[in-house]
C-alpha positions as CSV (number, residue, x, y, z in Angstrom):
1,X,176.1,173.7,100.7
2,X,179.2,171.3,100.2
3,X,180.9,174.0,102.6
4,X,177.8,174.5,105.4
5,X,178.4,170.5,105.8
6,X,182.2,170.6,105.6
7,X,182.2,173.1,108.3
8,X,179.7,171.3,110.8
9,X,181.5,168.3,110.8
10,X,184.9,170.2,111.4
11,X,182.8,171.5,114.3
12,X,181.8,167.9,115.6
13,X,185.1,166.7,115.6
14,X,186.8,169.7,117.7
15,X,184.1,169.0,120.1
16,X,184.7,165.9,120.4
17,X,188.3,166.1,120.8
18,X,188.1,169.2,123.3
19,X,186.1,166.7,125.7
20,X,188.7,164.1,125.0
21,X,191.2,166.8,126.3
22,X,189.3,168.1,129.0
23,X,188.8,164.2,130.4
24,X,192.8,163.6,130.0
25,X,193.2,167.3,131.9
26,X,191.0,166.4,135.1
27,X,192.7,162.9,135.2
28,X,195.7,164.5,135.3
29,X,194.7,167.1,138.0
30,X,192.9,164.5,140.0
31,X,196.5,162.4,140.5
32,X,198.6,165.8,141.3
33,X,195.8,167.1,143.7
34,X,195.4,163.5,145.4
35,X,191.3,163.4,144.3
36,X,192.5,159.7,143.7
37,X,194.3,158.8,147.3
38,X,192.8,156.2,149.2
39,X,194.4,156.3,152.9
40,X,196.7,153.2,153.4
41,X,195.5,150.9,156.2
42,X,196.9,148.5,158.7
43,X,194.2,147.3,161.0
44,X,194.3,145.4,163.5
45,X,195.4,141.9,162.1
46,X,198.7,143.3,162.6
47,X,198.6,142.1,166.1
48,X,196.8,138.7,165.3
49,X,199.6,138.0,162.6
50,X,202.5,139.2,165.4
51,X,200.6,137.0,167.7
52,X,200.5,133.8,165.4
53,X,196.9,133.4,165.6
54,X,194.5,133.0,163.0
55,X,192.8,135.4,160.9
56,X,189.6,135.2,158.6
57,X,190.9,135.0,155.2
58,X,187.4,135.8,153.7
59,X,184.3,136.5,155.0
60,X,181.7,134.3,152.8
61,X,182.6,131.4,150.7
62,X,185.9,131.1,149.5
63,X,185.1,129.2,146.7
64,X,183.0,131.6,144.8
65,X,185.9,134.2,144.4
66,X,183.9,137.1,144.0
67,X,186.0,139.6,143.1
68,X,186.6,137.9,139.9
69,X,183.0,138.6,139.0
70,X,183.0,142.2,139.2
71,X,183.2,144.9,136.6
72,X,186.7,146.7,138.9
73,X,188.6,142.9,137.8
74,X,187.9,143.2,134.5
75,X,189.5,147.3,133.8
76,X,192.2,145.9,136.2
77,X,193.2,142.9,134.0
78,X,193.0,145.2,131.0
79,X,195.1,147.8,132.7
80,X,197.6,145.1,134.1
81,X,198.1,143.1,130.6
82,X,199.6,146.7,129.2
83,X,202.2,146.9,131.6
84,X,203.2,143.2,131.5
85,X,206.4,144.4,129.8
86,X,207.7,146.9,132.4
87,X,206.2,144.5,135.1
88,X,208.5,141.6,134.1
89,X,211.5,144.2,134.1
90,X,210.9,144.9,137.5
91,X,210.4,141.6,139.0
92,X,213.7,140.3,137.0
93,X,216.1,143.1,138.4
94,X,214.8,142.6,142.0
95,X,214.7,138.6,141.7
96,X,211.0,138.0,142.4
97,X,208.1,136.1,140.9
98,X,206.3,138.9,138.3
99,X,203.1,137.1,139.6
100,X,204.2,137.8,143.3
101,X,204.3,141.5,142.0
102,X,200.7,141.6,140.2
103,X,199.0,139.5,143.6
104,X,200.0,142.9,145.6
105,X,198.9,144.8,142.6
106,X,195.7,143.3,142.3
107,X,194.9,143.8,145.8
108,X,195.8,147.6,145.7
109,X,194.3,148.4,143.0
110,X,190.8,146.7,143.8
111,X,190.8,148.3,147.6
112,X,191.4,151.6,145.7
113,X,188.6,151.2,143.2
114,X,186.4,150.2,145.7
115,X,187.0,152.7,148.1
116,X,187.1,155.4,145.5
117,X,184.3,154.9,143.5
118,X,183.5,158.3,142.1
119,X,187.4,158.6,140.6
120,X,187.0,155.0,139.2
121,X,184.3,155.9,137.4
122,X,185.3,159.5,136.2
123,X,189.1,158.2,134.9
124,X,189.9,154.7,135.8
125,X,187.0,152.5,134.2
126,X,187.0,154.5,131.2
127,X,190.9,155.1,130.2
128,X,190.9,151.4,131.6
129,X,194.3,152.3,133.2
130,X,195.8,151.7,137.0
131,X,195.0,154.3,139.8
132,X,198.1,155.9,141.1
133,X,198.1,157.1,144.4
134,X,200.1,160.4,145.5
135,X,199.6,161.5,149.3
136,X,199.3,158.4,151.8
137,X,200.7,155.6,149.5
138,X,202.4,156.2,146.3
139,X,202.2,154.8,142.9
140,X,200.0,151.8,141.5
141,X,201.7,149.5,144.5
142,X,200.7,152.1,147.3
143,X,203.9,152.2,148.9
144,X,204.3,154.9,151.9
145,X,207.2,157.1,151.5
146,X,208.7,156.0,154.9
147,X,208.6,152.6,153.7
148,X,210.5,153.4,150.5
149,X,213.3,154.9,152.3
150,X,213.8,152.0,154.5
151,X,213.7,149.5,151.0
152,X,216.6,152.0,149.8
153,X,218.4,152.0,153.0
154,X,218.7,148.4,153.2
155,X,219.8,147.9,149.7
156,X,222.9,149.1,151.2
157,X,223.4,147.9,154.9
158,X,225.2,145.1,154.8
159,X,224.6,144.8,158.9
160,X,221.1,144.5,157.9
161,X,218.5,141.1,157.9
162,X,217.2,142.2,154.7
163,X,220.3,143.1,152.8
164,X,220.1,140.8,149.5
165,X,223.7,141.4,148.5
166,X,225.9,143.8,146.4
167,X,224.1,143.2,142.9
168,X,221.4,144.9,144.6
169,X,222.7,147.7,146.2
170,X,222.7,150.5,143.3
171,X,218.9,149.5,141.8
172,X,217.4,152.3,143.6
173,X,220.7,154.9,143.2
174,X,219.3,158.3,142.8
175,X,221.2,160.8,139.6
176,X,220.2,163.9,141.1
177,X,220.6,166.3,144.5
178,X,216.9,166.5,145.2
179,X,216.2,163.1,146.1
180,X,212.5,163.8,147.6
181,X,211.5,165.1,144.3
182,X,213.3,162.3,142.4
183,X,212.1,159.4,144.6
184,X,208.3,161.0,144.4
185,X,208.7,160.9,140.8
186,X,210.2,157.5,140.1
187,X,207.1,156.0,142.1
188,X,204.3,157.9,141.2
189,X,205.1,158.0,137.4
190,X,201.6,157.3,135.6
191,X,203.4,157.1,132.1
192,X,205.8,154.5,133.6
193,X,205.4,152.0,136.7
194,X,208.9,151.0,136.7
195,X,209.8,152.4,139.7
196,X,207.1,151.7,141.4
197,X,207.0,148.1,140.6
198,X,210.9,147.8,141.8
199,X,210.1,148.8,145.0
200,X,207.6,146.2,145.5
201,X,209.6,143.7,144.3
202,X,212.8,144.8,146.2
203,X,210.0,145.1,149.3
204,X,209.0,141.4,148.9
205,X,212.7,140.5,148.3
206,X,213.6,141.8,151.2
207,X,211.0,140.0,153.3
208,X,212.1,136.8,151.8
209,X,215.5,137.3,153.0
210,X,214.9,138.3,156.7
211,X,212.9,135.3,157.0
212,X,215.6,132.9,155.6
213,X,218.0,134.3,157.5
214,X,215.8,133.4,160.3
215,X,215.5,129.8,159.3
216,X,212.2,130.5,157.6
217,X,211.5,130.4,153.9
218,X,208.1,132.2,152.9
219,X,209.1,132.2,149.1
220,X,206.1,130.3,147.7
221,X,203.7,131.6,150.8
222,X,201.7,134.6,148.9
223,X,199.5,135.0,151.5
224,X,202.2,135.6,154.1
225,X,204.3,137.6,152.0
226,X,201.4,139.8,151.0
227,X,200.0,140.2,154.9
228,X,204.1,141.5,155.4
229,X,203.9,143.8,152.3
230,X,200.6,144.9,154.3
231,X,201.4,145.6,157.3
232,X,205.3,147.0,157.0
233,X,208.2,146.3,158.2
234,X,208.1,146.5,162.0
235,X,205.3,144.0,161.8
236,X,207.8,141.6,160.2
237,X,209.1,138.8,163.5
238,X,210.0,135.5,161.8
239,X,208.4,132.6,163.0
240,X,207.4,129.2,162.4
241,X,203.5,129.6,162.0
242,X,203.1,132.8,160.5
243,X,199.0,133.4,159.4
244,X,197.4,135.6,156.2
245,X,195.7,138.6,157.3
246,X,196.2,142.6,157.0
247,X,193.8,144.8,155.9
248,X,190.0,143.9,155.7
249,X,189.1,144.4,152.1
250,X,184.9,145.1,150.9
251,X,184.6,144.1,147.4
252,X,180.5,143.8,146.4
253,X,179.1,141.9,149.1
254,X,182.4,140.3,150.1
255,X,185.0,141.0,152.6
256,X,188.3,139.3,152.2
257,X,191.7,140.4,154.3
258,X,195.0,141.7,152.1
259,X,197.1,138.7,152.5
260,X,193.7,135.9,151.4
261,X,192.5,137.9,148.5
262,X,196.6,137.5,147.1
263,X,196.6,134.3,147.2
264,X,193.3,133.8,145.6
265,X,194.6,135.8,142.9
266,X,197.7,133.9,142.8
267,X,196.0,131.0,143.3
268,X,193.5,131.3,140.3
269,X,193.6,130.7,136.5
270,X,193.3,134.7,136.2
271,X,196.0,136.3,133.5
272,X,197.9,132.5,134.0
273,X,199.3,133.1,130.6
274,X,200.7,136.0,131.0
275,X,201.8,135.9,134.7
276,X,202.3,131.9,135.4
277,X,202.8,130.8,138.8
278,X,206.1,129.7,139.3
């Protein structure tokens, strides 16, 4: 008798940990096969924020932030508070504000769960972890490939706007010959978002310096950093009345562009203690 219940519950318990596996397994299989991409997007505000004329921040009332209402925000903040660690890392060795960092994160990371919403529910919202992306954008920060050589190549060119100087140049050094497979791996890394949080801060960094070069400082302008971030590199043209926009965001019922819902992240009490504005 002893041994009939011994031998059920042994049963139980491999059940129960074979589903465990099995949910670990298509997780990983979703990331490799791109089930969890969401296609990057830079709408038309690029032309509004080139044009230096305004752009809705948020459709509906600002003061209601409803994002922060929503079941997405709360696995995000969970996910985000375990990599506060490897996220202050990164925004020390590229020089940037760690809350700078998480406002581009937030704003990823919502677009993708809303987007997505049948791999936020199958892996995201239950492992309460960040959604890595692998074909259009890569990593947790949704960086584009071509955009991540460009951050590399002006690490180095000194000729360059955005060159931030020679303690900078070797952050993104590669150690081995295949440098696609190695850069692919650095950024998409679910286990560690080192590398991709580097890039984004060596991104914003960048940003930052063509525009002081040009006689502008956007250092403390979130919005306008996070509409660049947006909408790349070719849409950066430094001037003296730059406006939030970038890519229209649906959250719920509300609409908010890339650059706004940054700064109302930035803006807000949210995870204050452990990312505090600075």
């Amino acid at each position: 008798m002893y041994f009939r219940i011994l031998k059920k519950i042994g049963f139980v318990l491999l059940v129960i940990f074979a589903l465990i596996g099995a949910g670990f397994t298509g997780m990983y299989f979703a990331v490799k096969w791109g089930w969890t991409n969401t296609r990057g997007g830079i709408d038309k505000q690029r032309e509004s924020f080139l044009n230096n004329t305004q752009t809705a921040n948020v459709i509906g009332s600002q003061q209601q932030k409803y994002w922060q209402t929503t079941e997405e925000w709360n696995i995000l903040k969970t996910a985000l508070i375990k990599d506060k660690a490897v996220l202050y890392r990164a925004a020390s060795a590229s020089g940037v504000s760690p809350r700078l960092i998480a406002s581009q994160l937030i704003v990823e990371q919502l677009r993708m769960f809303n987007s997505d919403r049948e791999s936020y529910k199958k892996f995201f919202a239950p492992l309460k972890i960040l959604g890595s992306q692998t074909q259009f954008s890569w990593g947790v920060m949704g960086i584009k490939r071509e955009t991540a050589i460009i951050i590399e190549k002006n690490l180095k060119d000194t000729s360059s706007p955005y060159y931030l100087g020679q303690q900078y140049e070797h952050l993104l050094d590669f150690h081995t010959t295949d440098i696609e497979n190695e850069r692919f791996i650095k950024m998409t890394d679910q286990h560690d978002h080192y590398g991709s949080y580097l890039y984004a801060g060596l991104y914003l960094r960048q940003f930052m310096q063509q525009w002081k070069s040009a006689g502008f400082d956007i250092s403390k302008q979130v919005d306008i950093l996070a509409t660049l971030y947006n909408i790349g590199f070719s849409g950066s043209k430094p001037h003296a009345d730059p406006k939030a926009g970038g890519a229209m965001i649906t959250i719920g019922e509300r609409t908010y562009s890339f650059g706004s819902l940054a700064q109302e992240f930035y803006d807000s009490n949210e995870l204050l203690d452990e990312f505090p504005r600075e």
